[in-house]
PADONU-870784 format. One record per residue (C-alpha): residue number from 1; x, y, z. Coordinates in steps of 0.001 Angstrom, whole numbers. Layout:
N
<site k="NUM" u="X" v="Y" w="Z"/>
...
end
This chain:
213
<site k="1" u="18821" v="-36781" w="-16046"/>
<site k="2" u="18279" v="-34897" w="-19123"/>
<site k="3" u="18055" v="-31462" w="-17707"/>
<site k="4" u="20353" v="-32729" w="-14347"/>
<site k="5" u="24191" v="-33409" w="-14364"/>
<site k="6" u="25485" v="-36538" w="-11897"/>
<site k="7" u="27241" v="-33525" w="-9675"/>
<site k="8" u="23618" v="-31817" w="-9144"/>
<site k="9" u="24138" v="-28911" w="-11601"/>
<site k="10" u="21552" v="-28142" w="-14640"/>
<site k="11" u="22556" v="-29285" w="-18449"/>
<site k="12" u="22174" v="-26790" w="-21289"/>
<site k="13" u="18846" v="-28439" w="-21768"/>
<site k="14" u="17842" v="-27404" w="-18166"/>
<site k="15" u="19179" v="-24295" w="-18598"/>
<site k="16" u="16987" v="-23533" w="-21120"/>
<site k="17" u="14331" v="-25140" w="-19967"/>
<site k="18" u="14687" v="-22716" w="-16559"/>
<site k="19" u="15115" v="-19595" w="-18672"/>
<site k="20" u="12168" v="-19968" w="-20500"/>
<site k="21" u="9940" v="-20541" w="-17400"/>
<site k="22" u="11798" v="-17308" w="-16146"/>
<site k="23" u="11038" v="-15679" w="-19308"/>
<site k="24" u="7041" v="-16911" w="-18997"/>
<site k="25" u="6477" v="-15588" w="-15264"/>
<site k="26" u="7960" v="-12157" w="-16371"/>
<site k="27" u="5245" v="-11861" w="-18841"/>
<site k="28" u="2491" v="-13178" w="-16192"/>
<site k="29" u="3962" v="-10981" w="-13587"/>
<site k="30" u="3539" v="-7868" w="-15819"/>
<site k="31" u="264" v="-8633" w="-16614"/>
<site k="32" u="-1065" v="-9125" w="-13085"/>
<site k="33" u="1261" v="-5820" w="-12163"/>
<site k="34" u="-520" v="-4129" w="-14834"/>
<site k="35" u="-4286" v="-4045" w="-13511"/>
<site k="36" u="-6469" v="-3081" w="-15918"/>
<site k="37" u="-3860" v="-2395" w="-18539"/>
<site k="38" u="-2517" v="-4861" w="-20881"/>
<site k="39" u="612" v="-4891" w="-20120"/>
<site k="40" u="2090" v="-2533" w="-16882"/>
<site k="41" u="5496" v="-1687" w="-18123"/>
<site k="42" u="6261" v="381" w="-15078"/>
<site k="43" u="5733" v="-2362" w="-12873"/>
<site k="44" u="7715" v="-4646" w="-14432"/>
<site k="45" u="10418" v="-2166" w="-14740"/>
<site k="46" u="10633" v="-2094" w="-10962"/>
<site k="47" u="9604" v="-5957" w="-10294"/>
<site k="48" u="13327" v="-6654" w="-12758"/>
<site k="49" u="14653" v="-4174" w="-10682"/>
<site k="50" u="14202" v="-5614" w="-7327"/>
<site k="51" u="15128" v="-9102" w="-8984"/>
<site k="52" u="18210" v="-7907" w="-10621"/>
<site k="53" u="19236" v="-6263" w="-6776"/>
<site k="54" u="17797" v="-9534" w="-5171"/>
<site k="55" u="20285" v="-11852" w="-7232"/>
<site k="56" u="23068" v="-9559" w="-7227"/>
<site k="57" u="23214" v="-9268" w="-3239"/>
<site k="58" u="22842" v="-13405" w="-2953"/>
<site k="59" u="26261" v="-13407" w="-4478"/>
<site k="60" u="27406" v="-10898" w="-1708"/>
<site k="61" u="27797" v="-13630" w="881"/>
<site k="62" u="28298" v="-12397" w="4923"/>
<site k="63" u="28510" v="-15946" w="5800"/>
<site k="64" u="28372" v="-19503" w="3978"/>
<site k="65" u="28001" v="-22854" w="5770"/>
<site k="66" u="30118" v="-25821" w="4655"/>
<site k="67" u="26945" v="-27700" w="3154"/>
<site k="68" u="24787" v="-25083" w="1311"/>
<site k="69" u="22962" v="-22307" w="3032"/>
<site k="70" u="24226" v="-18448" w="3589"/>
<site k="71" u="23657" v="-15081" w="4931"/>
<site k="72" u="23299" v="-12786" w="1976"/>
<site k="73" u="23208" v="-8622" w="2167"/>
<site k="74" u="19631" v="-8278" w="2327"/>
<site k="75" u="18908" v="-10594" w="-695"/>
<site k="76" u="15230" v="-12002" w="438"/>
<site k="77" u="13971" v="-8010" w="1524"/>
<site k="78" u="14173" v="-7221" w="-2413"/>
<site k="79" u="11856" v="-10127" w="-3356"/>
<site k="80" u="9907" v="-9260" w="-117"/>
<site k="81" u="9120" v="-5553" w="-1523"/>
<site k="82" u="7654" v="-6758" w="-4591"/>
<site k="83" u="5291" v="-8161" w="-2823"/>
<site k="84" u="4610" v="-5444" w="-505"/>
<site k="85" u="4590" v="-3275" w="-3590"/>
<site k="86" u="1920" v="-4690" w="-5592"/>
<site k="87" u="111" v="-7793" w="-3598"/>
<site k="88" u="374" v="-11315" w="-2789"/>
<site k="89" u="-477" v="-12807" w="-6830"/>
<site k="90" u="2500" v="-10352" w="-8005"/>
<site k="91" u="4793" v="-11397" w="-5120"/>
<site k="92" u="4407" v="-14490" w="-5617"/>
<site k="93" u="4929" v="-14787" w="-8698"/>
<site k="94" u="7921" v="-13038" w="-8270"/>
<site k="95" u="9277" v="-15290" w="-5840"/>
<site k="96" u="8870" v="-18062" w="-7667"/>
<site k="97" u="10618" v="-16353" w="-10492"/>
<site k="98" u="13061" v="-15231" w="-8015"/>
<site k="99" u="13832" v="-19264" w="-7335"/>
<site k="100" u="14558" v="-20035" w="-10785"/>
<site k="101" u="17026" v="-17410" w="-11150"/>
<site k="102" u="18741" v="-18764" w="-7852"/>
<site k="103" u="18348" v="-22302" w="-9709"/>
<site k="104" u="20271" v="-21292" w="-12672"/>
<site k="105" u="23612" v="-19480" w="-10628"/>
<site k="106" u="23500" v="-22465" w="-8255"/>
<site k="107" u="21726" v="-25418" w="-8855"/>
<site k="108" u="21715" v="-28188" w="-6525"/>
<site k="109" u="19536" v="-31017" w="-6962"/>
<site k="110" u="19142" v="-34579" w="-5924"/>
<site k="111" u="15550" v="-35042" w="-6968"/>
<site k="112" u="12765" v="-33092" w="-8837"/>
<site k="113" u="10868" v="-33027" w="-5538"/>
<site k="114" u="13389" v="-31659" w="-4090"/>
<site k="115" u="14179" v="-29221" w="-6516"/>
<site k="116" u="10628" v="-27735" w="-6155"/>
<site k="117" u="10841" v="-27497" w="-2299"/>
<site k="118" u="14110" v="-25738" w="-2545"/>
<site k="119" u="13956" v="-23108" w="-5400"/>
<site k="120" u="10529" v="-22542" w="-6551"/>
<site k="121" u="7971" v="-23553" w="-3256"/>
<site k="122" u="10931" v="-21889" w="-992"/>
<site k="123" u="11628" v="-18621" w="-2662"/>
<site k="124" u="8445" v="-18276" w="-3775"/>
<site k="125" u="6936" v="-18042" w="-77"/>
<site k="126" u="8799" v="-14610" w="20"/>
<site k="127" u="5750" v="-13558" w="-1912"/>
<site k="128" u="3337" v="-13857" w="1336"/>
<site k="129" u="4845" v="-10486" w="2017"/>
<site k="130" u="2065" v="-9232" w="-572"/>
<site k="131" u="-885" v="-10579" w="2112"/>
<site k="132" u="478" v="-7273" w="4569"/>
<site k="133" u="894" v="-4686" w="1617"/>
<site k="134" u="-1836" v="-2740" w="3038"/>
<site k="135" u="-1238" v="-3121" w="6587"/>
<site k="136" u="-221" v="-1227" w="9309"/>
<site k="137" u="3981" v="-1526" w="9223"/>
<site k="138" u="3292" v="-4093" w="6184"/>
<site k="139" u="6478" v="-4466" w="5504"/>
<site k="140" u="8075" v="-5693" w="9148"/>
<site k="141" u="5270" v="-7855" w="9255"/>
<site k="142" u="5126" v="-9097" w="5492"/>
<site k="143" u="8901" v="-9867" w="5803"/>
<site k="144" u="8725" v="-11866" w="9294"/>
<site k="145" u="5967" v="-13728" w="7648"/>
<site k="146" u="7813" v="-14465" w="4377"/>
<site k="147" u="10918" v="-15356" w="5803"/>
<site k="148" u="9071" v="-17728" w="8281"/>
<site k="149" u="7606" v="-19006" w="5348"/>
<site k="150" u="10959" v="-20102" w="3766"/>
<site k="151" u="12131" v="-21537" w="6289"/>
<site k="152" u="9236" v="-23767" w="6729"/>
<site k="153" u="10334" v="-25104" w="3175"/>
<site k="154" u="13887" v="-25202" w="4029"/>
<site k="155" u="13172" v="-27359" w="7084"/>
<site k="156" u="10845" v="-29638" w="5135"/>
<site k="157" u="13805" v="-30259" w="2541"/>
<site k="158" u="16310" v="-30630" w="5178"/>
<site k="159" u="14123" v="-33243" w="7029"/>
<site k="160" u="12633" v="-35489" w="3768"/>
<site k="161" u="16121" v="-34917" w="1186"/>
<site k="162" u="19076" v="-34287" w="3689"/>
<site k="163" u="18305" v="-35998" w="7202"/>
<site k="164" u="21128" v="-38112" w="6269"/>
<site k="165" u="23257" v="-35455" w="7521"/>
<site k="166" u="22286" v="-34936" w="10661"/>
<site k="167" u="24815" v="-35886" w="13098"/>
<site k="168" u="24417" v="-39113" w="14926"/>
<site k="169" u="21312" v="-39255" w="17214"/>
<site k="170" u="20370" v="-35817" w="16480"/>
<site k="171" u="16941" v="-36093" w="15131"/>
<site k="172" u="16437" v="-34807" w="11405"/>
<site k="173" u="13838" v="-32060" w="12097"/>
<site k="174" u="15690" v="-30591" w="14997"/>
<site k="175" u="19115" v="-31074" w="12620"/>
<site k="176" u="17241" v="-29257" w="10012"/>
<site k="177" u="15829" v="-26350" w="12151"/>
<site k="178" u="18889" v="-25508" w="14139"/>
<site k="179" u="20633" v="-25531" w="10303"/>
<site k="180" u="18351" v="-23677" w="8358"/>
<site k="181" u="17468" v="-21531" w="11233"/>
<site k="182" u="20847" v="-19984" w="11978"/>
<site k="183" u="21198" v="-18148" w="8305"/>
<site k="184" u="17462" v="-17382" w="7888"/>
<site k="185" u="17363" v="-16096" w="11499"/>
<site k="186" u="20726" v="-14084" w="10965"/>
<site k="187" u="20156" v="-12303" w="7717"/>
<site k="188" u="16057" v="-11713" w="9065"/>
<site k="189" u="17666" v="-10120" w="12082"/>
<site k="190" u="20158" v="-7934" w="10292"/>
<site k="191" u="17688" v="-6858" w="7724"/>
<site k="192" u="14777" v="-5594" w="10753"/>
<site k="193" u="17631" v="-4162" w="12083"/>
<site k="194" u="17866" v="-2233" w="8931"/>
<site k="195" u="14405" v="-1367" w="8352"/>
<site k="196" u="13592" v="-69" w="11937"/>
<site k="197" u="15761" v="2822" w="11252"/>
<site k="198" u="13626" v="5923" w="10625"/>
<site k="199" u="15217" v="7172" w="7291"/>
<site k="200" u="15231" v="3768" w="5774"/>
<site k="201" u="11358" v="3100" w="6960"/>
<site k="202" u="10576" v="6285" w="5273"/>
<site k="203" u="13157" v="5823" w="2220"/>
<site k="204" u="10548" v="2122" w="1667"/>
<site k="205" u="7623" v="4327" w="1784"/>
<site k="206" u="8716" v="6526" w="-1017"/>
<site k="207" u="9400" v="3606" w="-3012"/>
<site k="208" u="6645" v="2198" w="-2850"/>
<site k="209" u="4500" v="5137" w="-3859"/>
<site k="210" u="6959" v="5786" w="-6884"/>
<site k="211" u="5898" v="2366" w="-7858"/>
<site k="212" u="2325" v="2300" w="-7649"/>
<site k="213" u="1883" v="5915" w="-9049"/>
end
């Protein structure tokens, strides 16, 4: 209760203690970014970039549901290109990072277990777009795969922290799926939408070779 208010919100102590782990992965991330070299300021230039877009566009809300959960303007596809960019460790990483950020503009917790499933574990699994970096149409793939892989912690949270919720004799995982499902599936199907268009599937590409150059 140190770090957590009774309404679910983070203290000044937590928010510190949130912006210093931020602080901390930045320096890890730019050191895994940075191969070889000591520090790859480059790479973290364009890592705080796509964070900085990533954050800014999950205040752009399309849609909100009554009890938490939203369809953003392609939020999750900026943490998913750092990880096509530069690897799974990187990504990540960067998810993770990308978590804490969401934890400090709006916290919600009930537990610490929960708090891990829901900011950290869940917006860190955006990073398994890194596994696909080097595949064939890595990025369609990488983002199916890293969305899939947030909702698989948004269902587990819905099912062990919020079952409570689901409506009466609706089971809890089927509560939680249909939930969770119908903002990650929306925004996912808006953003393919977006990257199966020619000049922005090209646009990616030249990204991506600016920032591993």
């Amino acid at each position: 209760m140190f770090f957590v208010t009774q309404d679910g919100g983070l203290t000044a102590a937590g928010y510190t203690l949130v912006a210093v782990a931020v602080f901390l992965l930045l320096i890890v991330i730019s050191v895994f970014a940075g191969g070889r070299k000591k520090i790859g300021a480059k790479q973290l230039a364009y890592c705080s970039m796509a964070l900085a877009l990533a954050v800014v566009c999950s205040q752009i809300k399309l849609f909100r549901l009554p009890t938490g959960g939203s369809i953003t303007l392609f939020s999750m596809l900026f943490v998913v290109l750092i990880g096509y960019w530069y690897g799974p460790v990187v990504g990540l990483l960067a998810g993770v990072t990308y978590g804490l950020l969401r934890l400090i503009l709006g916290p919600y917790i009930v537990s610490l277990p929960q708090m891990l499933v829901d900011y950290p574990l869940a917006f860190g699994a955006l990073g398994i777009s890194g596994f696909f970096s080097d595949k064939k149409n890595g990025l369609l793939i990488g983002y199916i795969c890293a969305v899939l892989g947030r909702f698989f912690f948004a269902v587990l949270s819905g099912v062990i922290f919020f079952g409570m919720y689901a409506p009466e004799g609706m089971n809890p995982l089927v509560y939680s799926i249909s939930y969770n499902g119908f903002y990650l599936c929306a925004e996912g199907l808006l953003t393919l939408i977006l990257l199966a268009v020619p000049a922005v599937r090209k646009a990616m590409m030249t990204v991506k070779l600016q920032a591993t150059a």
